[in-house]
Each structure stands twice: as structure tokens, then as C-alpha cells.
GUVEX-722334 format. One record per residue (C-alpha): x, y, z. Coordinates in steps of 0.02 Angstrom, whole numbers, plus 50000, padded with zeros to 5 digits. Last residue first. Layout:
! GUVEX-722334
XYZ;...
This chain:
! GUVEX-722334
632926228460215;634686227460172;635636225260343;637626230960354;637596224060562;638146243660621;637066253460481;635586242960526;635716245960701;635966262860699;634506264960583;633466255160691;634196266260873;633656282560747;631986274560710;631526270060881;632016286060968;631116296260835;629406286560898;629936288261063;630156304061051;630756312361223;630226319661370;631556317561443;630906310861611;630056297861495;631236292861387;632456291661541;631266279661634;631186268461473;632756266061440;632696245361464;631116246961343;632156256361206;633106239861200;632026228361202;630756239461061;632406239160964;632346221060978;630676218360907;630866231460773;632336220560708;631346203960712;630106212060635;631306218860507;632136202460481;630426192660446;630826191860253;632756185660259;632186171560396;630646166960295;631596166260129;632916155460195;631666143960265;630696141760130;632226137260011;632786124960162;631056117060124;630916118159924;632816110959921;632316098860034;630866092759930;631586091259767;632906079859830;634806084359865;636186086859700;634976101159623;635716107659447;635826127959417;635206139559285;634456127059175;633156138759128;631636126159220;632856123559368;632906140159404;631256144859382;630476128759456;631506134459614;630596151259641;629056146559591;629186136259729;629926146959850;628576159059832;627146145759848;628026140660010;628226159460064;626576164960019;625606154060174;626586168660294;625456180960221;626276195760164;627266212360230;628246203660359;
């Protein structure tokens, strides 16, 4: 994530009082679930790259006697297996 976890409730915040401030949608549940579920959307959406990286780093790991033997870049390894993965699962990051 490339901020401060303690941003996302601020984030989501502004986030809802400038919707609801333009009219731009009506809440049905309280204040405070919407702010919660709102944080947790956010989270989940802004630590999908680390969670990404994490499992390509799983994955490379299980290889990791060929990588060596190989010779090969890991560093080129990781980014092409990310790509792949983002290209099969249709990610926006």
C-alpha cells in the first residue's frame, strides 16, 4: 500500500460526506456502517498489489531450485509471473 493504513478511515470519510453532501446517493443503513464497510472496501482494493506480490513471491519460491540452476532473473521472473497474473484475473492496479 502506498500510504499509511490510518488514511483509509479519513479517506472513506471524505469519501461518503461527498456523496451524501451532492445528493448523489441516499444511505438506507446507519452512518457508521456505511463508513466501516466503505473502509473495508477501500483497504481490500488498496492492498491488492501486496497481496499480489505476496503470492507471486509463493509461487516463484516453489521454483526456486530451477531459478537458480538457470541462472535466471528473479527480478524479471517476478514481474513477468505479475503481469501474467494480472492479465489472467483482469486486475487494475
Amino acid at each position: 500500500m502506498r500510504f499509511p493504513k490510518t488514511w483509509v478511515p479519513l479517506l472513506a470519510k471524505r469519501i461518503i460526506d461527498n456523496i451524501l453532501s451532492k445528493n448523489l446517493a441516499k444511505t438506507t443503513i446507519p452512518r457508521q456502517k456505511l463508513l466501516a464497510e466503505t473502509e473495508e472496501i477501500l483497504l481490500n482494493e488498496l492492498t491488492l498489489e501486496d497481496r499480489l506480490n505476496d503470492e507471486v513471491r509463493e509461487i516463484l519460491k516453489t521454483h526456486t531450485a530451477e531459478i537458480e540452476k538457470g541462472r535466471l532473473d528473479y527480478r524479471k521472473l517476478f514481474d513477468l509471473t505479475k503481469q501474467k497474473l494480472v492479465r489472467e484475473r483482469n486486475l487494475v492496479l
